[in-house]
VEXDREN-2710 file (C-alpha; in Angstrom, 1 decimal):
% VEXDREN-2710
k/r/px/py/pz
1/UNK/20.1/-7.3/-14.2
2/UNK/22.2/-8.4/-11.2
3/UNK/23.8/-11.3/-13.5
4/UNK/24.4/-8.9/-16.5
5/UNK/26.2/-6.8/-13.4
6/UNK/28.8/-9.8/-12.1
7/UNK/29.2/-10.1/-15.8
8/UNK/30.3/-7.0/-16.7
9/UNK/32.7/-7.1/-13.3
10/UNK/34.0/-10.2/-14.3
11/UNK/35.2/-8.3/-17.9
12/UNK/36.1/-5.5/-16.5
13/UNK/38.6/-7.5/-14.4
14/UNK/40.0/-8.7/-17.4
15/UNK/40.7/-6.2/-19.1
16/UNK/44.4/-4.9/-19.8
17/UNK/43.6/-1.2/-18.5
18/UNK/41.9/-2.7/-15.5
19/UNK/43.9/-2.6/-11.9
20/UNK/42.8/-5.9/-11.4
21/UNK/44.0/-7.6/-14.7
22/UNK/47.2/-10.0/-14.8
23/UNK/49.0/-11.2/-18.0
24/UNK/48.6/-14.7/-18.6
25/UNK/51.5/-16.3/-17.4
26/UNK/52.7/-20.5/-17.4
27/UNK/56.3/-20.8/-16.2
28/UNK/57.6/-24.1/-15.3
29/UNK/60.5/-25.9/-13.0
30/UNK/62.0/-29.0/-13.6
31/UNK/63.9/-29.6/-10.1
32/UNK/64.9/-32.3/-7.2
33/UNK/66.1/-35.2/-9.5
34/UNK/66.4/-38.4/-7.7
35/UNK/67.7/-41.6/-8.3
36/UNK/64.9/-44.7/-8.0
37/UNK/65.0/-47.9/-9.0
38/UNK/68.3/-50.4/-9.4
39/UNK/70.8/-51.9/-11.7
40/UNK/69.4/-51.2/-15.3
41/UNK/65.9/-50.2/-14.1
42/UNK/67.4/-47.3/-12.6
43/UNK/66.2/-43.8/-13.6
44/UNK/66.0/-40.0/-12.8
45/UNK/62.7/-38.7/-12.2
46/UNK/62.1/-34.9/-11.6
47/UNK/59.5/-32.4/-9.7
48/UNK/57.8/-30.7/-12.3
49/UNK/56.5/-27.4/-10.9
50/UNK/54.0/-25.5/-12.3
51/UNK/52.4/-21.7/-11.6
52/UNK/50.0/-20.4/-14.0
53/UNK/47.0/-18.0/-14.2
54/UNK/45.3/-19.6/-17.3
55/UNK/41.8/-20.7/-16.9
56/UNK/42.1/-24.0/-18.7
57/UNK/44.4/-25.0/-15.5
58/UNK/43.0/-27.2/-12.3
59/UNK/44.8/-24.3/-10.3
60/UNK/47.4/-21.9/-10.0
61/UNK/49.8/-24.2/-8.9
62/UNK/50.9/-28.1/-9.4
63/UNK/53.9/-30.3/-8.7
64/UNK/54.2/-33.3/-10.4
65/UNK/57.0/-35.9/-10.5
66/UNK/58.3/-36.9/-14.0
67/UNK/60.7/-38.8/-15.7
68/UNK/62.9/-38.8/-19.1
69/UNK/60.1/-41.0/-20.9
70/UNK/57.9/-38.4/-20.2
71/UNK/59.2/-35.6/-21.7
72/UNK/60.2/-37.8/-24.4
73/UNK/56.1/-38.9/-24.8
74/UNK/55.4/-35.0/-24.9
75/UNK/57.9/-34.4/-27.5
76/UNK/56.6/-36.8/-29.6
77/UNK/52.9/-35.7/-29.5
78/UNK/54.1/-32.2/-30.5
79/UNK/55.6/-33.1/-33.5
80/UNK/52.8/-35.4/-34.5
81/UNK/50.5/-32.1/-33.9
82/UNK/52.2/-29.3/-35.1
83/UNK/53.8/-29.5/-38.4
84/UNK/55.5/-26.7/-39.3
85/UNK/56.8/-25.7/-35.8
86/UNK/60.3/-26.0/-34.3
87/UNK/59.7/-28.7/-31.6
88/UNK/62.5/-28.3/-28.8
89/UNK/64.7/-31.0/-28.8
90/UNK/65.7/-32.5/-25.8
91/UNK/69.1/-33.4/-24.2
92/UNK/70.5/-36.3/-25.3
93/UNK/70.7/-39.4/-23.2
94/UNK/74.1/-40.9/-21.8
95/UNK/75.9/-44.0/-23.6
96/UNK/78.5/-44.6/-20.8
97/UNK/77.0/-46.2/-18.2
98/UNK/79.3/-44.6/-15.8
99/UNK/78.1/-41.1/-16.2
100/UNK/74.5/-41.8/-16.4
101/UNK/74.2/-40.9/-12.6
102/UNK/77.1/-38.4/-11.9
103/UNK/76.0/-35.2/-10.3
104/UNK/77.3/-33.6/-13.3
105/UNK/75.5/-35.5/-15.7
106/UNK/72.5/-35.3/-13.8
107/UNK/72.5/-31.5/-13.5
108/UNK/73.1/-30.7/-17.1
109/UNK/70.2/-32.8/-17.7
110/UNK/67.9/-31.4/-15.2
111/UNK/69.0/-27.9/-16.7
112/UNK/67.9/-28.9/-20.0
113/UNK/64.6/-30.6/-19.7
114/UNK/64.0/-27.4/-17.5
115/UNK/64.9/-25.3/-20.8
116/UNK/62.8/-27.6/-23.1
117/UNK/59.7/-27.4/-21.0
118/UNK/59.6/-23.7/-20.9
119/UNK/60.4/-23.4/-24.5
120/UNK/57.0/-25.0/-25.2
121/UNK/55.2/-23.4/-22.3
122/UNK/56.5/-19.8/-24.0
123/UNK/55.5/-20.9/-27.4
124/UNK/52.0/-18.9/-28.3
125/UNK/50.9/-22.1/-29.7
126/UNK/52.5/-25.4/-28.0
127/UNK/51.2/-23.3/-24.8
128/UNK/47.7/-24.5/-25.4
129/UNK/48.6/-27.9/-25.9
130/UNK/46.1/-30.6/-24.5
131/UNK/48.9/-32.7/-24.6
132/UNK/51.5/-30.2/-22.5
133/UNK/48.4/-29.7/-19.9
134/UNK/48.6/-33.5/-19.1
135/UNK/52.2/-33.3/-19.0
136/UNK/52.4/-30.5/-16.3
137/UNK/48.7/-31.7/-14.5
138/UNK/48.3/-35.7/-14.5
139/UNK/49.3/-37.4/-11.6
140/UNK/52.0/-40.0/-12.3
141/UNK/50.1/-43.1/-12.3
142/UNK/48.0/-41.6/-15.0
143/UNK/50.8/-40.6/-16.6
144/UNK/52.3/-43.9/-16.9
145/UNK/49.3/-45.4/-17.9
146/UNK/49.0/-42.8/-21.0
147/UNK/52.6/-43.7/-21.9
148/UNK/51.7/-47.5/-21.9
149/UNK/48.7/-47.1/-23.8
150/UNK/50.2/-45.1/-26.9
151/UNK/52.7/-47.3/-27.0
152/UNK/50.8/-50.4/-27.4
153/UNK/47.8/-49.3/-29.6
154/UNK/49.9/-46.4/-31.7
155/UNK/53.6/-47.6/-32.1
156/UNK/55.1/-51.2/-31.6
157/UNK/59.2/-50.2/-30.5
158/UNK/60.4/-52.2/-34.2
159/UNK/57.6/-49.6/-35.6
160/UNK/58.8/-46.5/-33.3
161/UNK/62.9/-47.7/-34.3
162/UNK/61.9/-47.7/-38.4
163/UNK/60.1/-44.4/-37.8
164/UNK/63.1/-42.2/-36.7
165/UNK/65.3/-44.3/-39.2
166/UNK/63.5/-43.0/-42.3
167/UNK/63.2/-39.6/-40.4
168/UNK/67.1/-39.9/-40.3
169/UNK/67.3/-40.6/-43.8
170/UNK/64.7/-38.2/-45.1
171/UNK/66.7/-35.5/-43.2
172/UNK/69.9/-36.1/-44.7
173/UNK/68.6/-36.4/-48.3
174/UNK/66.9/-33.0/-47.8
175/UNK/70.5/-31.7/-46.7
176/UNK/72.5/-33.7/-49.2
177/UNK/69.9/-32.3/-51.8
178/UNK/68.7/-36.1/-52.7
179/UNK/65.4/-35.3/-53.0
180/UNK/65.5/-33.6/-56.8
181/UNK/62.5/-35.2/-58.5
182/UNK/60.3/-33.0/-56.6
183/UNK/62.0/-30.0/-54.7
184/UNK/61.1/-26.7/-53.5
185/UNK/62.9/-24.4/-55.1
186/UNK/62.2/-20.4/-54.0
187/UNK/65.2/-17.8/-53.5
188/UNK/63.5/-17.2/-49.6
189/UNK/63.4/-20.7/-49.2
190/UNK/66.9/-21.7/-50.0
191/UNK/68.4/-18.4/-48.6
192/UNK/66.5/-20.1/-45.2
193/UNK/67.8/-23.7/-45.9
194/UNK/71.6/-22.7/-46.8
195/UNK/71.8/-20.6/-43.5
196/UNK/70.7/-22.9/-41.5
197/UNK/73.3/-25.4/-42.5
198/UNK/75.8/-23.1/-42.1
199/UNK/74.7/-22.0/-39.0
200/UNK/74.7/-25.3/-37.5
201/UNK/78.5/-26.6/-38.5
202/UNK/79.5/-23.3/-37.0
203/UNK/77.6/-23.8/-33.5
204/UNK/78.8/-27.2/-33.8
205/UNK/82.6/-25.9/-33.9
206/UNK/82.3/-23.3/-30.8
207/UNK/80.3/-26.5/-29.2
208/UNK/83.5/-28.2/-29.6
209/UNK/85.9/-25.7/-28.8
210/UNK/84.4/-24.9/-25.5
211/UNK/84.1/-27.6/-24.7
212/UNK/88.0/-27.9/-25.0
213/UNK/88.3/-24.4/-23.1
214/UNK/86.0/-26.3/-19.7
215/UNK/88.4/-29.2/-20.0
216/UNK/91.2/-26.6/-20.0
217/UNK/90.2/-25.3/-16.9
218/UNK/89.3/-28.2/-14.8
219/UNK/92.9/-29.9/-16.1
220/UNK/94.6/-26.4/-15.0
221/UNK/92.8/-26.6/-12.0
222/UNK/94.1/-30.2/-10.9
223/UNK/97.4/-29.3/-11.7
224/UNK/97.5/-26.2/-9.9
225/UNK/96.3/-28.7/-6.7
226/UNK/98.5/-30.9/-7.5
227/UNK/101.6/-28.3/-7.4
228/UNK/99.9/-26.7/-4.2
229/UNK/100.1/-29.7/-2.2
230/UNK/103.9/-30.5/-3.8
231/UNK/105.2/-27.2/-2.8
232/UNK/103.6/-27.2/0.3
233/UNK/105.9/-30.3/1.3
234/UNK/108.6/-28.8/-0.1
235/UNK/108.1/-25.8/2.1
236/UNK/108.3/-28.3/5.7
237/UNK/111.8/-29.4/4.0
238/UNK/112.7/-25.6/4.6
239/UNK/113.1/-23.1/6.9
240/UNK/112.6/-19.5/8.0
241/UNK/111.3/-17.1/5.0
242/UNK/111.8/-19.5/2.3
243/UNK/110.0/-22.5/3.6
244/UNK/107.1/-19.7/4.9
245/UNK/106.9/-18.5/0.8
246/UNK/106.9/-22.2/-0.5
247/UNK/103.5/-22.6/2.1
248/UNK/102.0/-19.4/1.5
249/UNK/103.1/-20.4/-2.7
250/UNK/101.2/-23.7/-2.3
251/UNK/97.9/-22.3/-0.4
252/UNK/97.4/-19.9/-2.9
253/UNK/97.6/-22.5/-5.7
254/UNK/95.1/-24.4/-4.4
255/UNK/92.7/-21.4/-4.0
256/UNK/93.3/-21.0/-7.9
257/UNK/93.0/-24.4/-8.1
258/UNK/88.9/-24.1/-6.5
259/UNK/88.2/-21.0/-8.0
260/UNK/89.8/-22.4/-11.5
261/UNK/87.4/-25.5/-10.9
262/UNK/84.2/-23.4/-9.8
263/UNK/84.9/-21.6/-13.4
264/UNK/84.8/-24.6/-15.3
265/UNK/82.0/-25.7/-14.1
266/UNK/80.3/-22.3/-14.5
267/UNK/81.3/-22.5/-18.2
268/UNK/80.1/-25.7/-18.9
269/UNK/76.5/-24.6/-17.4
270/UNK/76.3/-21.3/-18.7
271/UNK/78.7/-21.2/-21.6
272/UNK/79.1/-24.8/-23.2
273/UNK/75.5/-26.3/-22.2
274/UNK/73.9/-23.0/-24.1
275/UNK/75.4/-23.6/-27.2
276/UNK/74.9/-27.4/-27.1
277/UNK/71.1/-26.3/-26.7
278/UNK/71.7/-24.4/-29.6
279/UNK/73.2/-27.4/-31.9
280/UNK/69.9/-29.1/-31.0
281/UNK/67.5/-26.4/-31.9
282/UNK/68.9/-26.2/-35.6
283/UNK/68.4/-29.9/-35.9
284/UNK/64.8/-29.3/-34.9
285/UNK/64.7/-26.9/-37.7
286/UNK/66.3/-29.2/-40.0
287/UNK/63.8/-32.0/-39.1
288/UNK/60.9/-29.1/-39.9
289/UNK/63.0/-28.3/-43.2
290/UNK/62.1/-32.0/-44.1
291/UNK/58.7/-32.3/-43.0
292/UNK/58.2/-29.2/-45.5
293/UNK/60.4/-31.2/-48.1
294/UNK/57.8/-34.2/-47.6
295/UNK/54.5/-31.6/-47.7
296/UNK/55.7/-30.1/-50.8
297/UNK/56.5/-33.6/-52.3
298/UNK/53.4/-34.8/-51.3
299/UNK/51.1/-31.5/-52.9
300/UNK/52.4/-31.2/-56.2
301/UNK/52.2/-35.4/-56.7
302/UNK/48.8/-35.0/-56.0
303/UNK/48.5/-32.0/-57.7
304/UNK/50.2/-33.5/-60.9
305/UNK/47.5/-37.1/-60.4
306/UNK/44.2/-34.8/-60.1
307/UNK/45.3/-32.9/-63.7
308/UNK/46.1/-36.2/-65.3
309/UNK/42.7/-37.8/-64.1
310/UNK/40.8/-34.2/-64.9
311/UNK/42.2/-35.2/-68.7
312/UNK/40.8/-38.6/-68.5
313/UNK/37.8/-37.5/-67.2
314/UNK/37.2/-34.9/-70.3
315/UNK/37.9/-37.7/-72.8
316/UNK/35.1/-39.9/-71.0
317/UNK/32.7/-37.2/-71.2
318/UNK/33.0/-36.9/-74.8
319/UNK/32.7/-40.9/-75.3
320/UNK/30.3/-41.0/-72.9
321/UNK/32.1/-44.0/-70.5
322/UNK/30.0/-45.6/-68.5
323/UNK/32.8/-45.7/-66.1
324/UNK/32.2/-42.0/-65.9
325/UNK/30.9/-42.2/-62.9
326/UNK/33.8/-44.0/-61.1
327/UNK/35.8/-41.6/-62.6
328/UNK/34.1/-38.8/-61.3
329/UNK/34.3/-40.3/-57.8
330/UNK/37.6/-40.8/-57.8
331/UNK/38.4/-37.4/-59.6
332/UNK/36.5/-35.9/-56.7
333/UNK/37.9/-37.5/-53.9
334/UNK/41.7/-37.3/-54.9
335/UNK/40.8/-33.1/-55.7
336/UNK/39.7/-33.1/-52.1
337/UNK/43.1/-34.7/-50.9
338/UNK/45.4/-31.9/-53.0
339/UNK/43.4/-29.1/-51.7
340/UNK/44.1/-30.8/-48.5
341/UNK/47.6/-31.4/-49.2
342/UNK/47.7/-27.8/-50.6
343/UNK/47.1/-26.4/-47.5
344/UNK/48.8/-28.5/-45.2
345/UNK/52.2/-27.3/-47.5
346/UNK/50.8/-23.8/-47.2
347/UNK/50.8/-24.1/-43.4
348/UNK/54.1/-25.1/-42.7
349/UNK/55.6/-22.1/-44.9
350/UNK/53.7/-19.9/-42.8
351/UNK/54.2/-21.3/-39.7
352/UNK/58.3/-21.7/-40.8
353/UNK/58.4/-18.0/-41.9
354/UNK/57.0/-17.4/-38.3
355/UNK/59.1/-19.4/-36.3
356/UNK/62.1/-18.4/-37.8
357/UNK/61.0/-14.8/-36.9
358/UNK/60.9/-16.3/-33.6
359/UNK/63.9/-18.2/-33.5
360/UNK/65.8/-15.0/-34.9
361/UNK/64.8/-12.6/-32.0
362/UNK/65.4/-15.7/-28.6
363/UNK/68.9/-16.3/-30.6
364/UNK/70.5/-13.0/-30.5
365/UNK/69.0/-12.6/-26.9
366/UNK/70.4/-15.8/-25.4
367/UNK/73.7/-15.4/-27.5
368/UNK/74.1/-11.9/-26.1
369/UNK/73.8/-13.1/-22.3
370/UNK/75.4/-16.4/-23.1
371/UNK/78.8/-14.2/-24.4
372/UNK/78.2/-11.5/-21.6
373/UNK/78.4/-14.0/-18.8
374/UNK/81.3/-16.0/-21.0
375/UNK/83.2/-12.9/-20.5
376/UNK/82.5/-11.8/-17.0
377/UNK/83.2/-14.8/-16.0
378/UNK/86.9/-14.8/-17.3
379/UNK/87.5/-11.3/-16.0
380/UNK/86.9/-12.1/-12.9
381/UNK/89.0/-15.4/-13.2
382/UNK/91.9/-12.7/-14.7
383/UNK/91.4/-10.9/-11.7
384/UNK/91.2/-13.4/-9.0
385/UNK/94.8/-14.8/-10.9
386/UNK/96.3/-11.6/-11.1
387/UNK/95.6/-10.7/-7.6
388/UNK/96.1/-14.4/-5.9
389/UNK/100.0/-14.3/-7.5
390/UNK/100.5/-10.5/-7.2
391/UNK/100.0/-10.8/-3.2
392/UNK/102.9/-13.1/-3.3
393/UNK/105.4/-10.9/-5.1
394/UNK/107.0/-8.8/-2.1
395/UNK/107.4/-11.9/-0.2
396/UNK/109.1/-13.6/-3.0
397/UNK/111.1/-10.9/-3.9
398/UNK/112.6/-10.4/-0.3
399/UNK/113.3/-14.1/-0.4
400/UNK/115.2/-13.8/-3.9
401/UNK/117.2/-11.2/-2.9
END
């Protein structure tokens, strides 16, 4: 009686109308990045951070130290998991040795390791990941050792290279519309593929072009320096009011010139950075768009082998083979593998109809913030401009005159 009691406690605590009751919650911090190692063996590892109130946790909190390979490893086992779902990408490793370790390099990457881990961790089903729980909970030397392991039992790096090659290849014949012996052809389907395409060359072009508008910024910025500290020289050459407007004309350049620079910056974190993410996510899609391509492929060949053999095995019945047997066996088994393939297609269409959903209603959320904090962020550059040079009129007026 007493246990049935606690019991009933216990469920009444978790219920959604109870005081008691909490939503489940898993948000995650990728902070601190550090510099270890030296020469090429150098790397970046990170504090993972970690607060939840799910039960399959060790505890409501955890901080664990990880690095790139990590989240790569992660990555990896969710797409080998869960076909059908848009796996986050993740941001993209430096080629020029030189900016592999600049603080600016370094931060856009900590932000978007933070953005990829969170985008599983919000996902209803990469939440419950076995594989994401390691990721968040094991200690590093664990860690490592799971790494190491995969790597030599599952995927030599020659293997691991070919691997994302045919990937590459099977993406861009799905896209260049290669793949025509055996295509999926459905107006929902190709209303889905063609906007997606689209969508991505057009992200890829506001990409590009803000990224011209933060370079605008910071070369504005230098200049404006630059001019501050020529004019300001210029002004010891002078005297009286006109050598006091040249110094005042030069200190308030270079106050444009900081605030011009602390914009840029802000752009390419908030404004640039976003849409980058963005470009990354449709190629997630696109590698899902493939996978489906591949499914597809793969359920009506084995649809099209079980018919054929179902013929041969009628004609073996009626001259009694007596390889019929065989034949039967196999007939069997390969009918078990196109159901299987059957469904396997069947998943990914549902799962791609849902994520989609999904992807729809985040998009038009971050977009909306991404454009309001775009603009907020030039107005009050406009104003801080306006205001900065507008101070200065009377006093260069009264010297022009």
């Amino acid at each position: 009686m007493e246990q049935n009691q606690r019991s009933l406690s216990s469920e009444s605590s978790q219920s959604p109308n109870s005081p008691q009751y909490q939503a489940p919650f898993l948000s995650v911090s990728v902070s601190d990045p550090v510099k270890l190692g030296n020469g090429v063996q150098s790397y970046i590892s990170y504090r993972v951070f970690t607060k939840t109130n799910l039960p399959d946790y060790q505890g409501p909190e955890k901080n664990v130290v990880r690095r790139y390979s990590d989240f790569v490893w992660l990555r990896d086992r969710l797409f080998e998991r869960y076909k059908g779902i848009f796996i986050p990408q993740l941001p993209e490793k430096s080629a020029v040795e030189k900016f592999r370790f600049s603080a600016e390099f370094i931060e856009m990457r900590r932000q978007g390791l933070d953005i990829f881990v969170n985008r599983i961790a919000s996902h209803p089903q990469l939440r419950q990941s076995d594989d994401l729980r390691l990721f968040l909970q094991a200690e590093e030397e664990t860690m490592e050792l799971v790494r190491a392991q995969e790597l030599s039992i599952f995927k030599k790096p020659a293997d691991l290279m070919q691997i994302f090659k045919g990937m590459q290849s099977k993406v861009s014949d799905v896209v260049l519309g290669k793949e025509k012996p055996v295509e999926e052809s459905t107006p929902e389907y190709e209303k889905m593929k063609h906007y997606i395409f689209e969508l991505e060359v057009h992200l890829a072009e506001a990409q590009k072009h803000a990224f011209r508008l933060v370079k605008r910024h910071k070369e504005l910025g230098q200049s404006l320096s630059d001019f501050g500290k020529a004019v300001k020289l210029l002004g010891e050459c002078e005297g009286d009011s006109l050598g006091k407007a040249f110094s005042e004309l030069g200190t308030k350049s270079e106050a444009l010139s900081i605030k011009l620079q602390a914009e840029a910056h802000h752009l390419l974190m908030s404004f640039e950075e976003p849409l980058k993410d963005y470009v990354r996510a449709v190629q997630s899609i696109k590698t899902t768009i493939a996978e489906r391509a591949s499914a597809f492929k793969q359920h009506c060949e084995l649809a099209e082998t079980v018919k054929l053999k179902e013929i041969n095995l009628n004609k073996m019945t009626l001259t009694r083979s007596d390889k019929y047997a065989d034949a039967d066996a196999e007939y069997r088994q390969l009918k078990a593998e196109s159901e299987e393939a059957t469904r396997r297609f069947e998943t990914i269409v549902r799962l791609m109809k849902e994520e989609m959903e999904r992807f729809q209603e985040q998009k038009t959320a971050d977009m909306g913030t991404l454009l309001h904090e775009f603009a907020k962020g030039q107005a009050r550059l406009a104003k801080s401009i306006a205001a900065a040079w507008g101070g200065l009129l009377p006093m260069l007026e009264a010297c022009s005159s």
